[in-house]
C-alpha positions as CSV (number, residue, x, y, z in Angstrom):
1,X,10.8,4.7,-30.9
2,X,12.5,5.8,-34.1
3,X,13.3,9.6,-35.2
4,X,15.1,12.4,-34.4
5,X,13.6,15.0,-31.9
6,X,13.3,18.9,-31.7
7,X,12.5,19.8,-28.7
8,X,13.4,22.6,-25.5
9,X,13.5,21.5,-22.3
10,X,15.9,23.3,-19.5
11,X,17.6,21.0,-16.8
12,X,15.0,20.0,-14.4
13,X,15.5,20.1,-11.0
14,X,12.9,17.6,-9.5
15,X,10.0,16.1,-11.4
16,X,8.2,18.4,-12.0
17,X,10.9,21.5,-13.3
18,X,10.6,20.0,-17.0
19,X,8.8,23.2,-17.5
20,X,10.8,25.5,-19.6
21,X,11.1,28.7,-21.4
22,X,10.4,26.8,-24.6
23,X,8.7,24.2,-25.5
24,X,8.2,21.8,-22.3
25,X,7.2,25.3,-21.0
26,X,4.7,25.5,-23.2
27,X,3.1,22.4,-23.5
28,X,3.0,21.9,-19.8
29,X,1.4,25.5,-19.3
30,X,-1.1,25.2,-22.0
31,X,-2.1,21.5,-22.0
32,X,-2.3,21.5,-17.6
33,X,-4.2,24.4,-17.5
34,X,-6.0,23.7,-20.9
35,X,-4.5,26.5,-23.3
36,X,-1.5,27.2,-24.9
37,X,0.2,30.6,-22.6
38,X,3.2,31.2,-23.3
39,X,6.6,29.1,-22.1
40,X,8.5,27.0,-23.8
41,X,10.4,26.3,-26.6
42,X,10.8,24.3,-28.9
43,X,9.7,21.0,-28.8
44,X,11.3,17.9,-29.0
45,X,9.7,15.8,-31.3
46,X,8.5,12.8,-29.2
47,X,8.2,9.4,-30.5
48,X,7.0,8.2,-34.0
49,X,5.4,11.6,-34.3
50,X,8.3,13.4,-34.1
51,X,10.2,11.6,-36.1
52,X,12.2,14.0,-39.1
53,X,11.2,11.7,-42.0
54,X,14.6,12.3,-44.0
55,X,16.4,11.4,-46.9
56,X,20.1,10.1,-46.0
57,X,23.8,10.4,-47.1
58,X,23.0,13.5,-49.7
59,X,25.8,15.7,-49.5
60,X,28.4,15.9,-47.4
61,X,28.0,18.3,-44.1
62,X,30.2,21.6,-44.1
63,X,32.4,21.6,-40.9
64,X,31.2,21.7,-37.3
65,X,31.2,25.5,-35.9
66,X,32.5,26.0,-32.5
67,X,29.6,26.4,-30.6
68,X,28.4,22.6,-32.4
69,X,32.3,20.8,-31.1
70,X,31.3,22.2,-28.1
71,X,27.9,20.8,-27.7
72,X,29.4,17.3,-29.0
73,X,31.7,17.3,-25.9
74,X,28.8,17.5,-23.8
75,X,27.1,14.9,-25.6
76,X,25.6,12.3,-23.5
77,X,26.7,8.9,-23.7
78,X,23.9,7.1,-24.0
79,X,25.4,3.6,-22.8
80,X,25.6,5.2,-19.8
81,X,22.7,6.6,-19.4
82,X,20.8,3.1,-19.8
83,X,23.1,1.4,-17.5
84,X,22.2,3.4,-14.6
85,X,18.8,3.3,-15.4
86,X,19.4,-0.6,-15.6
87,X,21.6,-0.9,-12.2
88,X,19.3,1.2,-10.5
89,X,16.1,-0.7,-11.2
90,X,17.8,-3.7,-10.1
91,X,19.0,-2.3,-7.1
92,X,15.4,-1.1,-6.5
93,X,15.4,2.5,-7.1
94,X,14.1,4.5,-9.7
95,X,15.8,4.2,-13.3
96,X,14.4,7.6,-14.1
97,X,16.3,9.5,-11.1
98,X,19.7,7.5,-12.0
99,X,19.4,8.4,-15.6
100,X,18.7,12.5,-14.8
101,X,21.9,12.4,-13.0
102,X,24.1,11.2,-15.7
103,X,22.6,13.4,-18.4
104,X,22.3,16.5,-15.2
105,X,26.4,15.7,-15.2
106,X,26.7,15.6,-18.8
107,X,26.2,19.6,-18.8
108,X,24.0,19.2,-22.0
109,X,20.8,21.3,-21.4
110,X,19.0,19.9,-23.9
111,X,18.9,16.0,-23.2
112,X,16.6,15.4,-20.5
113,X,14.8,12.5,-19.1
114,X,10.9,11.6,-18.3
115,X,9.6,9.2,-16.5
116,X,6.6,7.0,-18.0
117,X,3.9,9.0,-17.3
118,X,5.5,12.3,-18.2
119,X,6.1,11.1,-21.3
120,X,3.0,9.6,-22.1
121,X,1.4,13.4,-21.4
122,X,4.0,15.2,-23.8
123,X,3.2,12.5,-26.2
124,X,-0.3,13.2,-26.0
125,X,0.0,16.7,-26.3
126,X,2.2,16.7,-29.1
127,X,-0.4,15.2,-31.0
128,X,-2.7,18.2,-30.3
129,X,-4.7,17.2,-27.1
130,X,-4.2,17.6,-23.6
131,X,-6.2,17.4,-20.4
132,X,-7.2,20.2,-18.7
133,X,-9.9,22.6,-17.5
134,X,-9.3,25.2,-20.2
135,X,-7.2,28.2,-18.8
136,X,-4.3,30.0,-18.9
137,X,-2.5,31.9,-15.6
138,X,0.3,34.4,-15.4
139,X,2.1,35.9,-12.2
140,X,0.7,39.0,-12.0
141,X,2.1,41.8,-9.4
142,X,3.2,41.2,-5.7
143,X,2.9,37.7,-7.0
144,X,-0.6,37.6,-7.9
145,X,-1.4,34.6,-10.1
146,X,-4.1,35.9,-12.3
147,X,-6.3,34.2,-15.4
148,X,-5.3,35.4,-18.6
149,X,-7.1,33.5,-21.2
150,X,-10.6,31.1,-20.6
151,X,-10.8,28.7,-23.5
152,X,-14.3,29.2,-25.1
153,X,-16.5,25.9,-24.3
154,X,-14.0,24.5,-21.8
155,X,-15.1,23.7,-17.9
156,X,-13.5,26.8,-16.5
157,X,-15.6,29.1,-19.3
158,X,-18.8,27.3,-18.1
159,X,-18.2,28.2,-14.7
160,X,-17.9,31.6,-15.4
161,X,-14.1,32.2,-14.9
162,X,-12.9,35.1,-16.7
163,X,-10.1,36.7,-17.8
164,X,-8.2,39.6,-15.0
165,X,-9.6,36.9,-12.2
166,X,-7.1,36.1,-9.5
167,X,-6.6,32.8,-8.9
168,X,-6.0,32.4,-4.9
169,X,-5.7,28.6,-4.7
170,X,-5.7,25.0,-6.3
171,X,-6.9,21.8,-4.2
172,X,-6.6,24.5,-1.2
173,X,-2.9,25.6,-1.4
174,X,-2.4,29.0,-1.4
175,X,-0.6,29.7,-4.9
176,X,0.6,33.3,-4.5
177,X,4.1,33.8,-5.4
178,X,4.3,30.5,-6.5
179,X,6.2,29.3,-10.3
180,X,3.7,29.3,-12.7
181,X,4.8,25.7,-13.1
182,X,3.6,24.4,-9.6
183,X,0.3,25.8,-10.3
184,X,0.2,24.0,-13.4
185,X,1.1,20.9,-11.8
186,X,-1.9,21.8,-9.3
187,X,-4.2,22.1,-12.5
188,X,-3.5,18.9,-13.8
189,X,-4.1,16.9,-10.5
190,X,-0.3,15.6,-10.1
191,X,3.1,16.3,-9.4
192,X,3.8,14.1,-12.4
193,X,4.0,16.0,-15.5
194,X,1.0,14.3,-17.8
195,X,-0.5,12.7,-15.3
196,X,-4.0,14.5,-14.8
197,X,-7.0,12.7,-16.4
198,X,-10.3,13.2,-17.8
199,X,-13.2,13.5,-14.9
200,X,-10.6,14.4,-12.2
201,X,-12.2,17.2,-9.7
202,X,-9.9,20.1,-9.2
203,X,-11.2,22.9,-6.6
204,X,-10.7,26.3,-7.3
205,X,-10.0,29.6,-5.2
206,X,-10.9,32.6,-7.1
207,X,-11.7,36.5,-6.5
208,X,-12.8,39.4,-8.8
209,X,-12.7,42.5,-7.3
210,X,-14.2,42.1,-3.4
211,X,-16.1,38.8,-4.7
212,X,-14.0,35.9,-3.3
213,X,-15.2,32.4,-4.4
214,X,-14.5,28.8,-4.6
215,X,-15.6,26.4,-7.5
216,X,-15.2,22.8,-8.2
217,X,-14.4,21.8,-11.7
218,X,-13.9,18.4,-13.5
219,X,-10.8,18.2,-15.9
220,X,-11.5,17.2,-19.6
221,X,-9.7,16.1,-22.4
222,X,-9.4,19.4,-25.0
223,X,-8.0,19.6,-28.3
224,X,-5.5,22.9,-28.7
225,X,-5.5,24.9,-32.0
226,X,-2.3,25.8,-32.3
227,X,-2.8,27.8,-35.8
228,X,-5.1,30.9,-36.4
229,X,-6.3,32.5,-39.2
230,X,-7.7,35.8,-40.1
231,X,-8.0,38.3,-43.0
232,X,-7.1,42.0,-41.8
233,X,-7.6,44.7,-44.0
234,X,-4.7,47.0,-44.2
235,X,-4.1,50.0,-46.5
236,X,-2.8,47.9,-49.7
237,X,-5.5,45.3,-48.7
238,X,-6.5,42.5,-46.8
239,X,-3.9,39.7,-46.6
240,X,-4.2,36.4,-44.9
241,X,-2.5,36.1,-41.6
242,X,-1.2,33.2,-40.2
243,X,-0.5,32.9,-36.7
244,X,1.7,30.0,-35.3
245,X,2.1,28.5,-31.9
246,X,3.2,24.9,-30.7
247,X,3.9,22.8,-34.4
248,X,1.4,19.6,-33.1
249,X,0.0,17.1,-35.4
250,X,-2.2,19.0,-38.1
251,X,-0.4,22.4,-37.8
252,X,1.1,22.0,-41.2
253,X,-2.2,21.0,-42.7
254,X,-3.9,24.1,-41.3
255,X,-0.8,26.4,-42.7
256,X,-1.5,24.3,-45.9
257,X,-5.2,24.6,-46.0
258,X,-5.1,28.8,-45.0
259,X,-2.8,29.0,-47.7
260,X,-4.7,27.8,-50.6
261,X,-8.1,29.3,-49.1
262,X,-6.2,32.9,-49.5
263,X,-7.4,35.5,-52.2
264,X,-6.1,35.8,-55.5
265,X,-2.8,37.5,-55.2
266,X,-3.3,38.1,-51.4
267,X,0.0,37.8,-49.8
268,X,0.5,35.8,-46.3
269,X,2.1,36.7,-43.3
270,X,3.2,34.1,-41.5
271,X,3.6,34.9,-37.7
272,X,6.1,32.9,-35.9
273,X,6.8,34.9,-33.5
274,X,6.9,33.0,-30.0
275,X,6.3,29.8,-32.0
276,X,8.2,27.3,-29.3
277,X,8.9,24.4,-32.4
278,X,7.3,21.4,-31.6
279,X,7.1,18.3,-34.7
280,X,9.7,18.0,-37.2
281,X,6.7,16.5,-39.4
282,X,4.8,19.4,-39.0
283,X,7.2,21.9,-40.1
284,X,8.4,20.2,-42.8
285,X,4.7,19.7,-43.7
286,X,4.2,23.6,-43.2
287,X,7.2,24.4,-45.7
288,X,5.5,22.0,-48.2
289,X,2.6,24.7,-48.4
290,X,5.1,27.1,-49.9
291,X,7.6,25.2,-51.4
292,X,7.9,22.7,-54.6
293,X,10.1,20.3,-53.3
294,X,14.2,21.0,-52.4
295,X,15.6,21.0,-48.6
296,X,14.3,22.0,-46.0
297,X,17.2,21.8,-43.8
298,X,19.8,18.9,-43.4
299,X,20.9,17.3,-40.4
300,X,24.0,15.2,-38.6
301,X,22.6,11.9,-36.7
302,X,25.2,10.3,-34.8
303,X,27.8,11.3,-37.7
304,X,25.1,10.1,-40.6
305,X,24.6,13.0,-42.8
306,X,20.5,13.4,-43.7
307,X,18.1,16.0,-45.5
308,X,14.8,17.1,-44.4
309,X,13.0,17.8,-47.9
310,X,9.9,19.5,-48.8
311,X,7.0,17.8,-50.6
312,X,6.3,18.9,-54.2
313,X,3.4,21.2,-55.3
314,X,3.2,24.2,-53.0
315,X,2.6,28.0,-53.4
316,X,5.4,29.0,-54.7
317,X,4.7,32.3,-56.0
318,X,2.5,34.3,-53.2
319,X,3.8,37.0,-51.7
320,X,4.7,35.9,-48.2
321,X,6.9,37.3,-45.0
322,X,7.7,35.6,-41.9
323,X,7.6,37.6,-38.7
324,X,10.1,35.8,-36.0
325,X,11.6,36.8,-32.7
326,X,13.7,35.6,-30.0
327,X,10.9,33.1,-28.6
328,X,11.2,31.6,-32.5
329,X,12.6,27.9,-31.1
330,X,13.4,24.9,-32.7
331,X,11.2,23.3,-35.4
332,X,9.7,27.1,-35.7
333,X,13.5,28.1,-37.0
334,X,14.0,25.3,-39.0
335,X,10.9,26.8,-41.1
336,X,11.6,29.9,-41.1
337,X,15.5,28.9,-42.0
338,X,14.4,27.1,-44.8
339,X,12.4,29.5,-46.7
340,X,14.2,32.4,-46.0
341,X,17.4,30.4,-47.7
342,X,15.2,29.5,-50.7
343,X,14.4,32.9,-51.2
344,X,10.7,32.1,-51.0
345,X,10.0,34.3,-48.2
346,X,11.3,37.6,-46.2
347,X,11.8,37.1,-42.4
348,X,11.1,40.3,-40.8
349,X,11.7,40.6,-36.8
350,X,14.5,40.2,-34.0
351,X,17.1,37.4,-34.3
352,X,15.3,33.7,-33.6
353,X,16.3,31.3,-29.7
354,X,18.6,29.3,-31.7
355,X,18.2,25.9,-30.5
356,X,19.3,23.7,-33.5
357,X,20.3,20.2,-31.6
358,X,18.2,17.4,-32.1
359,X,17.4,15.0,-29.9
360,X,16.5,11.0,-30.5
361,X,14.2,9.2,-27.6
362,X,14.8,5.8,-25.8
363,X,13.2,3.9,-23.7
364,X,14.8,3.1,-20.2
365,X,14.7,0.1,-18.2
366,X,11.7,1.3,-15.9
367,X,9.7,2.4,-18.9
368,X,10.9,6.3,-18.4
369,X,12.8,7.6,-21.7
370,X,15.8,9.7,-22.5
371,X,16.2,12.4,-24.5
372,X,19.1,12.9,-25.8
373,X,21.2,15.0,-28.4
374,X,22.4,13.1,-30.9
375,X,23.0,16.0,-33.7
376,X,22.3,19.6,-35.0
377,X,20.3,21.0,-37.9
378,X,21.0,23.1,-40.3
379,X,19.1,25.5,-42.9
380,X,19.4,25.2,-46.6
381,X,22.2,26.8,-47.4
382,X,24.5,25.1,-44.8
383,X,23.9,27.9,-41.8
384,X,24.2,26.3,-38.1
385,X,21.3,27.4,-35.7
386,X,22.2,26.1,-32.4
387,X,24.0,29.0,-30.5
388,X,23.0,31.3,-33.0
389,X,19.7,31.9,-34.6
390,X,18.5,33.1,-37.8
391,X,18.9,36.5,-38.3
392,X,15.8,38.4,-40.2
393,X,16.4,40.2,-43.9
394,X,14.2,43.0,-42.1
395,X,15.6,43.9,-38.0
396,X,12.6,45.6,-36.5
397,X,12.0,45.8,-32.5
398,X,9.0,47.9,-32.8
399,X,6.1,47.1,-34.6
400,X,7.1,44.1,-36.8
401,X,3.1,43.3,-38.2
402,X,3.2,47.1,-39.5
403,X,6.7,47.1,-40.9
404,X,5.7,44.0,-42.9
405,X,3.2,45.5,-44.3
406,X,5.6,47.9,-45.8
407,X,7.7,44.6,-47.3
408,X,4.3,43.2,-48.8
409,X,4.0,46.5,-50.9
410,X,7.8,46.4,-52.0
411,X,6.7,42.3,-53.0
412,X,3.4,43.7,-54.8
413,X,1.1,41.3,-52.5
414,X,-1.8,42.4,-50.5
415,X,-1.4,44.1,-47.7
């Protein structure tokens, strides 16, 4: 289970609290309920997907900031993690449990551990599918949970769910003024992150207005876009947006293919904004569209100095600005780090999360697997993340689509 991992999860209490403001947030919200809402973070690269293909032993690192010696004295120790998972299976109890202890002790929010089938699910939906009946809830006043998105095609748009619909119950449990998270759990048929399945019935208490109703649906395995891509028109003409959410397998090949489909001089604006991170791959691969070769960021892994670098033969001369914000985790910084420090695009928003540790899996005795931090990332030009964030060339609060569209005019691209 090779490669260094990017991902956000907060500490869990209990199985099911993996759900996060970044990226396990994220996943678990949009792959149970069969969109992508909003939660997590960033995204810790799971297995051989998320593996930061690097080159080694290139230069050596600058010194550790403070916030980076304080994260390595919270470091797990991984020895120890596996040897409670060990003892504990061979005392009969589950490896898993043991091993969330150690890393809960540890004070390191970012390690974390899953059990077999959790795993399996983030796994899955890292690679860009997830099971699920195709809709997204919020908490809505007094409690309210309430449908905000109905993926086109999906069982729940079939049925006729729609957007503003309150959602009463799941499997009969009434899910007012519950965490968004337990209803997710309710979505996907198990307590057990990842564990729903295709064909699985889940029953459904809805209302609009005085119309109360209940409806059977059967989950199904979807396949999440996680890029979008449209042409608005704007007074110095169109340009091609970009917009990013979780980086899953094929993200980077979208950016790539949006990229060369653009007009002839038309600049890009590349929205990262809420962008939880996801696969180092895919941000790397997503750099490649504007970049001809160089780092992408460098990284520390257990003390072994290694570069991220950017494949050869990108667009290297469209205009192009990158709008980030504070839900800008993870893999989504180390993009945007790395071509605002080569100067091949301007980042225009509020200061990115700033989540730069990176994480390395392992399997566990009793087939569960630790996460845990192992390094930290940084962009180009030597500038630590983790604690921190990136902050943009252009600070704007307010409007920050409209205020890049006063940039593009300044960088003579379409807009």
């Amino acid at each position: 289970m090779p490669g260094p991992t990017m991902f956000v999860p907060q500490r869990r209490t209990g199985r099911a609290a993996a759900l996060t403001l970044v990226f396990v947030g994220v996943l678990a919200t949009g792959a149970a309920a069969g969109s992508w809402a909003t939660g997590p973070h960033d995204a810790r690269t799971p297995a051989r997907h998320r593996e930061a293909s690097s080159d080694s032993d290139a230069d050596h690192p600058p010194p550790r900031t403070a916030a980076e010696r304080a994260a390595a004295d919270r470091a797990v120790d991984d020895r120890a993690v596996e040897d409670a998972a060990r003892q504990a299976v061979e005392d009969g109890k589950s490896g898993s449990a043991a091993a969330s202890e150690v890393v809960s002790r540890s004070g390191d929010r970012w390690s974390s551990v899953y059990t077999a089938a959790e795993y399996e699910g983030l796994e899955r939906a890292l690679d860009g599918a997830y099971v699920g009946v195709g809709l997204s809830a919020r908490r809505g006043s007094g409690g309210r949970m309430e449908i905000e998105e109905v993926r086109p095609g999906s069982p729940a748009a079939r049925a006729g769910i729609a957007p503003g619909d309150r959602l009463r119950t799941v499997d009969g449990d009434d899910v007012t003024g519950r965490p968004v998270t337990d209803v997710v759990a309710g979505l996907r048929g198990d307590k057990a992150w990842g564990a729903g399945r295709p064909g699985t019935p889940v029953r459904l208490g809805l209302q609009r207005g005085s119309r109360a109703w209940e409806r059977t649906l059967l989950r199904e395995r979807l396949v999440t876009e996680s890029v979008t891509v449209d042409r608005p028109d704007g007074p110095g003409g169109p340009l091609t947006r970009i917009r990013v959410g979780p980086l899953v397998k094929g993200a980077g090949a979208r950016i790539r293919d949006a990229v060369q489909e653009a007009g002839p001089g038309e600049g890009v604006l590349l929205d990262l904004r809420g962008s939880p991170g996801g696969l180092v791959s895919e941000a790397v691969s997503a750099a490649s569209a504007f970049l001809d070769g160089g780092v992408i960021a460098t990284y520390d892994l257990r003390g072994r100095h290694c570069v991220l670098r950017a494949e050869h033969g990108g667009d290297t001369r469209r205009p192009l600005v990158v709008l980030v914000d504070g839900g800008t985790m993870s893999a989504a910084e180390l993009l945007a780090g790395a071509l605002q420090d080569r100067g091949r695009a301007v980042l225009v928003g509020s200061r990115t999360f700033g989540k730069g540790s990176v994480q390395m899996p392992s399997r566990l005795a009793d087939g569960s697997v630790a996460e845990l931090t192992v390094g930290h990332y940084r962009t180009p030009d030597g500038h630590a993340v983790d604690g921190v964030g990136i902050a943009p060339d252009v600070i704007e609060e307010g409007d920050a689509e409209e205020r890049a569209r006063t940039v593009f005019a300044g960088l003579g691209g379409g807009a």
